[in-house]
N, C-alpha and C positions, 0 to 999 in steps of 0.2 A: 285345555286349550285346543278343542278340534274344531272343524270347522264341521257344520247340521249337514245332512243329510240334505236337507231340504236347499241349500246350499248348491251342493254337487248338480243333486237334480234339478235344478233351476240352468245349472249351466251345459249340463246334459241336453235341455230339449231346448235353450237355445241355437244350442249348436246343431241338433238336429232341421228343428223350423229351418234357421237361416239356409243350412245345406239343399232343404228342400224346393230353395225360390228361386235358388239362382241358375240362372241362363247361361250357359258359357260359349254360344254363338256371338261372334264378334261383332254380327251385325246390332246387337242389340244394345252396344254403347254407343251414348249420348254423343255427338260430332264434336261437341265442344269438348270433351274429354278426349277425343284422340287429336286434338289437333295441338303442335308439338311435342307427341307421344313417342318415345320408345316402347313404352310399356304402358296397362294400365294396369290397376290396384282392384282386381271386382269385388275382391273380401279380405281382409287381416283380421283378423281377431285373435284377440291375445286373453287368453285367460288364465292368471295367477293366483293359486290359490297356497298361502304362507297355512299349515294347519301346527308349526309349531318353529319354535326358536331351532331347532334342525331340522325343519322339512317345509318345504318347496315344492310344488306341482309345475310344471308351464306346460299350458296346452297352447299350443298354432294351428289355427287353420286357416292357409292362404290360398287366394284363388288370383293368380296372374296371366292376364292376354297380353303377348309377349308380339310385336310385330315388325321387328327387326334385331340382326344380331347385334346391336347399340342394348338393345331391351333385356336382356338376359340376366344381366346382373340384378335386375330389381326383383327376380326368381329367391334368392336369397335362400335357398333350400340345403340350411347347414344344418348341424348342431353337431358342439363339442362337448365334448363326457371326462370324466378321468376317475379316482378311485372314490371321490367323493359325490358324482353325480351317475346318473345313467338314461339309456335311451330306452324308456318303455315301450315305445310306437314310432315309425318312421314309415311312413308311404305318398307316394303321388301316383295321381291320372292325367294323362294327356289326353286334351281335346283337342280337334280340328278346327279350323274358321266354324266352320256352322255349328258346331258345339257337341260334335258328336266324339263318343268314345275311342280312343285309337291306341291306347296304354297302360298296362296300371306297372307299377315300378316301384317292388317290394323293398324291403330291408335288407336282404341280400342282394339286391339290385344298386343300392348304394355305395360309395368309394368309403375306405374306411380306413385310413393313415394317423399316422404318426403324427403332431402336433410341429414335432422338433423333428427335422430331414436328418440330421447328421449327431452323432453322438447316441451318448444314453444319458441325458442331463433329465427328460423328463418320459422317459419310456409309457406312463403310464394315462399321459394323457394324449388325446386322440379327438376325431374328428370324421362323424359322415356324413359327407355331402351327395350332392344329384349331379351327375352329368349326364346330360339328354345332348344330341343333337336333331335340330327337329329335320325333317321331312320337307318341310313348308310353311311358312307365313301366311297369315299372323297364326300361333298356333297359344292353347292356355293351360296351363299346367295347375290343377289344385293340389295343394300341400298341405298333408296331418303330421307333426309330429306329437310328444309326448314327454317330457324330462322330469328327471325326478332329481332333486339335490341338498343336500345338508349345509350348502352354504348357503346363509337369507344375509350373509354380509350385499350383497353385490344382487340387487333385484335389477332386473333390464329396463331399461329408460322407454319411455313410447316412446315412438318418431312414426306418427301417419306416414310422412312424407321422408323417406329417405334417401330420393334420389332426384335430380335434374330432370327432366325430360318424361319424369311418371307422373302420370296423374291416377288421381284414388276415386272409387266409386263409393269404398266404402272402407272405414276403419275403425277396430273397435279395440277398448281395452279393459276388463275388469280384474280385481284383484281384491280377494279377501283376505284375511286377519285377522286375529285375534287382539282384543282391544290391549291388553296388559303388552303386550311388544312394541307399543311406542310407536306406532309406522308416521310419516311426515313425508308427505308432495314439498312440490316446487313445480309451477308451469311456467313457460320460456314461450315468448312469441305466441299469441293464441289470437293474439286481433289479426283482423282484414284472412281468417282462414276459418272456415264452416264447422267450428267443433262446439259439441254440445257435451258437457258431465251433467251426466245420469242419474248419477249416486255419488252421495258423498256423507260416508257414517262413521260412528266412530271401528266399524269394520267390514268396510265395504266403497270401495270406489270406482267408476266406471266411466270412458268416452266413450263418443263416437264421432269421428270424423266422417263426412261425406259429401260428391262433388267438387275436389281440390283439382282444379286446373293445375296443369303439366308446367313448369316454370322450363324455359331457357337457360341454359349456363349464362350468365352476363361477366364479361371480364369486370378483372377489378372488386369482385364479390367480394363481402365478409365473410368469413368462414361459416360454416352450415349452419353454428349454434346462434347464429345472431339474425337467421332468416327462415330454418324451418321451426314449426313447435314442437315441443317436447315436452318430457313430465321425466321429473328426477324424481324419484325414491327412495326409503330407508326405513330402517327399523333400527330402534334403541337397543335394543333387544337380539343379537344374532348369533351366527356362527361361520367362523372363518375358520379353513384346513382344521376342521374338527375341533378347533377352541372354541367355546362360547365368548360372547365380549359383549360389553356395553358403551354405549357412548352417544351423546346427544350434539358433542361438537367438535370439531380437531382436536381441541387441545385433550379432550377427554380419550378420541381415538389416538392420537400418538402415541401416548402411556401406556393404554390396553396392548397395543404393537409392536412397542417396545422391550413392556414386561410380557407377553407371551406368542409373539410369533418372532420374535426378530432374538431372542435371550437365546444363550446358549448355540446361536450360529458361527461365533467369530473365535472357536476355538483352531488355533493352528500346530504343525507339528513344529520341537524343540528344534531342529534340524533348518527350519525356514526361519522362526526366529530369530537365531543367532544369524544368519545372513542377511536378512535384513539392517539388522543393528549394525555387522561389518559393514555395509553396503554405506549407510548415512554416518557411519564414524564418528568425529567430534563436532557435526553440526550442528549447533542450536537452533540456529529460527524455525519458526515451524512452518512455514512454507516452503522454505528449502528443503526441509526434510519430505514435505509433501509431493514435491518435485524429483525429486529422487525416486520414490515409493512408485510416482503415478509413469513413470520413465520404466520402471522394472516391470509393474503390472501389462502395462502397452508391448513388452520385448516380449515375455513368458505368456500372455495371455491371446484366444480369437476370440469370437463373439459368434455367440451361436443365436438366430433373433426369433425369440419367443415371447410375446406380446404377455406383460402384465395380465392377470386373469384367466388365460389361456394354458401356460405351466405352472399353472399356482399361484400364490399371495406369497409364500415361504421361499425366503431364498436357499439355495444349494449351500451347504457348508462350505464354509472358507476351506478346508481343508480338502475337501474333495475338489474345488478349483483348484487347487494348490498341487493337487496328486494330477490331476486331467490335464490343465493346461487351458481350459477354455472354461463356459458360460453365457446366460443368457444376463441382460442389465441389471437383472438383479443380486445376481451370481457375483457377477464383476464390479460393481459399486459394492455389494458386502464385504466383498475379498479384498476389495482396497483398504475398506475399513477397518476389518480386522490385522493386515500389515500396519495402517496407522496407530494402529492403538500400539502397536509392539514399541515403537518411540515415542508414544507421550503425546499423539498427535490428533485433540477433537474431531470427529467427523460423523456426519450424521447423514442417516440413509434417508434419500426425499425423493417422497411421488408426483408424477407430473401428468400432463400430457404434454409427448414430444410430437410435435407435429410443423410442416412449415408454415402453416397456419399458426396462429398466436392464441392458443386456448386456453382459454384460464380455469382452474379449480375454483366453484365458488367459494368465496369465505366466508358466506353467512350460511351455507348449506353443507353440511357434512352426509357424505356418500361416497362411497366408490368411485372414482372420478377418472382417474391416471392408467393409461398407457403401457408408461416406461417409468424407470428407476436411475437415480442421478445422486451423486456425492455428496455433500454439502462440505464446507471448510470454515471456521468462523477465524475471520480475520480484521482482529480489533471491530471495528462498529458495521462492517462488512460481513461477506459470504463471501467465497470462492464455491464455486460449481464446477465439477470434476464428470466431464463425460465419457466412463468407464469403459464404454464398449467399444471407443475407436483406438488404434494402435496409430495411427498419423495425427490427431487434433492437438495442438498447442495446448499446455496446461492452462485449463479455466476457460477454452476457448467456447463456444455455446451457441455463435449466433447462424442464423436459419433452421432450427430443429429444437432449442427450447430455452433458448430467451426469451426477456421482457414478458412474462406471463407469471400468473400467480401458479406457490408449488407448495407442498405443504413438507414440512421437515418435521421427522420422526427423531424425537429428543427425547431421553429415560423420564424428563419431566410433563413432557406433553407434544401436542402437536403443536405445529406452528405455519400461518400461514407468510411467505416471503413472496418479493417479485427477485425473479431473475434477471443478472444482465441487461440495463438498457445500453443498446450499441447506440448509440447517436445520431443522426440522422448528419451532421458535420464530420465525426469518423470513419463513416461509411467510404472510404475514400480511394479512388480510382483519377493517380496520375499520371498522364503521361508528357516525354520529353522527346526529341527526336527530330530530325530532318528527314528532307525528300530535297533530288534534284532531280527537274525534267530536265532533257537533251533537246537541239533542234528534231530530231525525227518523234518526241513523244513518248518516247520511252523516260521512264521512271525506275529511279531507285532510292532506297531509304531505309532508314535506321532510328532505332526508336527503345525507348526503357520505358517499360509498364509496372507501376509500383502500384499493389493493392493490398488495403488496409481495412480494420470491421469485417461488415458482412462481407463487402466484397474480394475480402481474404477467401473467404468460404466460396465462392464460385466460381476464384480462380483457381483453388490449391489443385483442384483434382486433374488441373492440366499435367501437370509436372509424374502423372502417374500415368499418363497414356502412352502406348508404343507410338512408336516413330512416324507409322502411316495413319493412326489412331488421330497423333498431333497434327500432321499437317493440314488431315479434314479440319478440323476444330479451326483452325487458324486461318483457312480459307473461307471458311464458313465466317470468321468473325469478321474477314475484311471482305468479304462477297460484293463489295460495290467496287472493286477494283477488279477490271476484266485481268485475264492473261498471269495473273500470281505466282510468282515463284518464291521460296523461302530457301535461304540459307540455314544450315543448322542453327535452333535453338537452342537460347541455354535460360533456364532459370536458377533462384534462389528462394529455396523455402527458410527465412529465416524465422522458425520458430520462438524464438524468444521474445521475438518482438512483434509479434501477429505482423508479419509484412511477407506479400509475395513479389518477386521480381521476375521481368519477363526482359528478355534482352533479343531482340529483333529484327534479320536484315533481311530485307525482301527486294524485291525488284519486278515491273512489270509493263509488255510491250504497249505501246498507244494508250496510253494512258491519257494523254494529251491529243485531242479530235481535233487532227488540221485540217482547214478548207483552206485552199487559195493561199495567201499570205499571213492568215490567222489558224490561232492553236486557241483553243477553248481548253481546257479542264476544271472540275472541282477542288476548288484549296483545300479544306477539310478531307485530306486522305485517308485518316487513320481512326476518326471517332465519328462518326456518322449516325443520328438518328432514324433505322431504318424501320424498326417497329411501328408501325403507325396506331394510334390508338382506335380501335372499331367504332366505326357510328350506330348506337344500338335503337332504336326508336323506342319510346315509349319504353323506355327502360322503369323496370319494376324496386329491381334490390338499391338499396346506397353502397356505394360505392367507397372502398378502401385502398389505400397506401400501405401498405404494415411496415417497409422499413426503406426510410429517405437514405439519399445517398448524393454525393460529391463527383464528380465530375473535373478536370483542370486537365487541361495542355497546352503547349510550347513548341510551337515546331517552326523549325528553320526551312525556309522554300528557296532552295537558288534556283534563280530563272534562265532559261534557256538563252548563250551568246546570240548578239543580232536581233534581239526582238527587243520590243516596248512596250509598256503596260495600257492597254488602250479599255480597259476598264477591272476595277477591282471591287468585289462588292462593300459597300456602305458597312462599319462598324454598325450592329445591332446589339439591341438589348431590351429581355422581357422580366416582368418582376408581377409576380399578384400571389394569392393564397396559398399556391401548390409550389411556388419556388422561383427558384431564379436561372435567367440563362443569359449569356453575352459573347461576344465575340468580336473580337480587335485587331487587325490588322495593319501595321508597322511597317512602313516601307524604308529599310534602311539606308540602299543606295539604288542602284538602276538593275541589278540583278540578284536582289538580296532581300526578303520578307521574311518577316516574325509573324508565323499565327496564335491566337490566343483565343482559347475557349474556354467556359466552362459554364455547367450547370449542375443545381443544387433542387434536389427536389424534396421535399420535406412531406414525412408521414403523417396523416391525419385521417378522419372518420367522415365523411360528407354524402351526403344527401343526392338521392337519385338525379334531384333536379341538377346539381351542380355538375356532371357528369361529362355534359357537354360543355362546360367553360373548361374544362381538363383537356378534354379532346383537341380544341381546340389550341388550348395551348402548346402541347404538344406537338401539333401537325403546322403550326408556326415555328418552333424548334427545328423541325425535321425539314422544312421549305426551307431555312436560313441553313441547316448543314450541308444541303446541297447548291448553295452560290457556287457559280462559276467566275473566273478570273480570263481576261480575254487578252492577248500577246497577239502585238502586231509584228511581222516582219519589217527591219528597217532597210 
């Protein structure tokens, strides 16, 4: 199973010809490729050549016109090594605007670190990357590397396009095979974008991407995988951390993973045993005993953060977490596993991708897919999902980093593919309760309880961890539409047991209330203010997403300043259409006494470039109605 001679050399004097045609004067790209350009793309090409079940080539030659420091990033001028791969060839040349030579920036001219900053969890993998600072703009950097690796578990996806703001001249990707290894694509998004395959044999596939205009960040995007193309990959046939394995679907990969990368990791010492067992004593349920377990791992364990892929496939022995004290996701989801197994307690190790983006594993494509590494708990016709590496998250808690996504569970019988956690778009829940009194001079003071629940448990908890002057920006920043802000000491409540945060609030603030003459104007809605306005994007390209709806409600008591009269209050409104709901009521009790009542409910969905602007809109009616003003006459 080699790959011909005639093979190599084929890709040998492509890679020469192409080196030989290109122009790397910046004048000589096309206008409509630099316009919305950080960077452009003059060459990628990728050539992969698989010549056995443990051996892997990747040759890179990129050539990047870089013309802002926005553009730098799409240099991408990495590669990572460890005991099972290595770097045969690593070099780049700097060019100037006009294309002339100005650098060349050897293999020891490269940064060459450590994978993992802290610890000795993975000492042996590593990473060199280019740090240039240029000279001047726009300046172009060609890139050769060279890799050689015995993992073919984990072949590199295309992505012509992997960045905002780059546009590509040119992109290319070949990969050969051997027929007997099973290899099987998957493309993603290939309409309305200029790619042509070349080949496609039973050992031999090839694109070329060329002329990809520079796309704009557009708010509101789908995450990348539903707007740039790509090409997933695989082979039946591989090797993973020096095991061979086969598998044509999850359920065939979880078993291979189970019985030989994941066996023999979950042994611990006699010593930690028996403490545990003391720790959970005479409890039966198995979720309490889970709770206990994942409360002890969180006290005794940090997280060291080393990307899936990057420190390996094979997690650290339980026991060496157990002796260290720390670990990377995978480290610390095994090590929880194997204290669970010490009480009798199912748990199964699952791969995902965590991201705050909602990416799914596909389920009709088995490949290399995940990230990060996460619990499982099976609980009667449910899961519990246990996120290992944090020492603050609620047990089971999941959402903004990897719920509601497909994840694949590693079970001794196979794989499995599962969704995570849907948080609700009605639990997503942020209420608040509270008063404010203006005085005749306009000054303001108030008081108020913030109860947040779901997602937006997660965006508030990390308040309750910032220092003092850390909180009070945060807090000034959230109510920025009240000039002059002063706060009295806050107190919160993290009641983890019940995913609920509490913020308890006394503030106070000068002229709040703008007098002329015998009239005081302010905005009723002091405390919840739609100030984010949604962008008007013209000719918007991508459709546009929600990924997680959320609840809105408040109650606040307004006493009105003695001597005055209400000489206008604005109109109770209310909006209702596809994206959600808002309303607002105000309740005149007696002659210096109002109820305000708000809320809005916006609900997660998938929609279409065109609908973009009925959002917008919506929204920027929301935000016009939060700021009504109420008008007090003097009597």
């Amino acid at each position: 199973m080699k790959v011909t001679s005639f093979s190599l050399l084929f890709f040998l004097l492509i890679n020469f010809v192409t080196a030989q045609k290109i122009d790397y004067s910046s004048a000589t790209i096309a206008d409509n490729l630099k316009e919305n350009a950080n960077a452009v793309v003059r060459l990628n090409q990728i050539d992969i050549i698989i010549a056995s079940q443990r051996s892997m080539t990747i040759k890179t030659q990129r050539a990047i016109t870089v013309f802002n420091e926005k553009g730098k990033s799409a240099i991408d001028a990495v590669e990572r090594y460890n005991k099972n791969s290595s770097i045969k060839n690593i070099e780049a040349i700097v060019y100037d605007a006009s294309g002339s030579e100005i650098k060349k920036i050897k293999r020891k001219d490269f940064k060459d670190e450590s994978a993992v900053a802290q610890g000795t969890l993975v000492s042996d993998s590593r990473y060199l990357y280019l740090e240039y600072t240029p000279i001047s703009y726009p300046y172009t950097i060609v890139y050769n590397s060279e890799l050689e690796t015995s993992t073919t578990a984990f072949i590199p996806r295309w992505m012509p396009v992997s960045n905002f703001n780059t546009s590509v001249e040119k992109s290319s990707m070949s990969v050969t095979y051997p027929n007997a290894l099973g290899f099987e694509k998957k493309e993603f998004n290939f309409s309305n974008h200029a790619i042509e395959k070349t080949t496609d044999t039973d050992t031999q596939l090839s694109y070329v991407a060329s002329a990809i205009l520079a796309q704009k960040p557009e708010d509101y995007s789908p995450s990348y995988d539903h707007i740039f193309p790509r090409v997933m990959m695989r082979l039946e046939y591989f090797n993973l951390e020096g095991v061979d394995g086969n598998a044509k679907n999850w359920q065939e990969y979880g078993k291979w993973f189970s019985d030989k990368i994941l066996s023999g990791t979950t042994e611990l010492p006699e010593e930690t045993k028996s403490k545990i067992k003391l720790l959970v004593g005479t409890e039966k349920d198995p979720i309490q005993k889970a709770k206990i377990i994942y409360n002890f791992v969180q006290k005794k364990c940090r997280y060291i953060s080393v990307q899936v892929g990057i420190g390996g496939f094979k997690p650290m022995l339980a026991a060496d977490v157990d002796r260290l004290g720390y670990g990377d996701c995978k480290a610390l989801s095994n090590y929880t596993r194997a204290l669970l197994n010490v009480v009798d307690v199912p748990s199964y190790y699952t791969e995902l991708y965590g991201d705050k983006d909602k990416i799914d594993m596909d389920p009709d494509f088995f490949s290399i897919q995940g990230n990060h590494v996460i619990l499982c708990i099976p609980n009667k016709e449910k899961y519990i999902f246990l996120e290992c590496t944090s020492q603050d998250d609620p047990f089971g808690y999941q959402a903004n980093f990897t719920d509601d996504r497909n994840v694949v569970i590693i079970k001794p019988e196979g794989g499995e593919i599962v969704r995570t956690k849907i948080y609700e778009d009605e639990g997503n829940v942020k209420s608040t309760i509270g008063n404010y009194t203006i005085v005749e001079n306009g000054n303001f003071t108030g008081s108020l309880t913030m109860v947040s629940e779901g997602s937006q448990y997660d965006t508030k908890v990390k308040v309750s961890n910032l220092q003092p002057a850390e909180k009070e920006r945060y807090y000034k920043h959230y109510w920025s539409t009240i000039n002059n802000l002063k706060l009295a000491p806050i107190t919160v409540t993290n009641d983890k047991e019940n995913v609920r945060f509490t913020e308890n609030v006394q503030l106070s603030a000068a002229n709040y209330g703008t007098i002329s003459g015998a009239k005081m104007m302010f905005v009723i809605n002091a405390f919840n203010q739609s100030v984010d306005n949604v962008k008007r994007i013209r000719n918007r390209k991508n459709p546009f997403q929600i990924q997680r709806g959320f609840m809105h409600t408040d109650e606040i008591e307004i006493n009105l300043p003695t001597g005055f009269t209400v000489e206008f209050l604005p109109p109770n409104f209310e909006l209702k259409n596809k994206f959600g709901e808002y309303k607002t009521e105000i309740i005149k009790t007696d002659t210096t006494k109002l109820i305000f009542k708000r809320s809005i409910f916006i609900q997660k969905g998938y929609y279409s470039n065109v609908e973009y602007d009925e959002y917008r809109i919506f929204m920027e009616q929301v935000s016009k109605n939060d700021n009504a003003k109420i008008i007090l006459t003097k009597i």
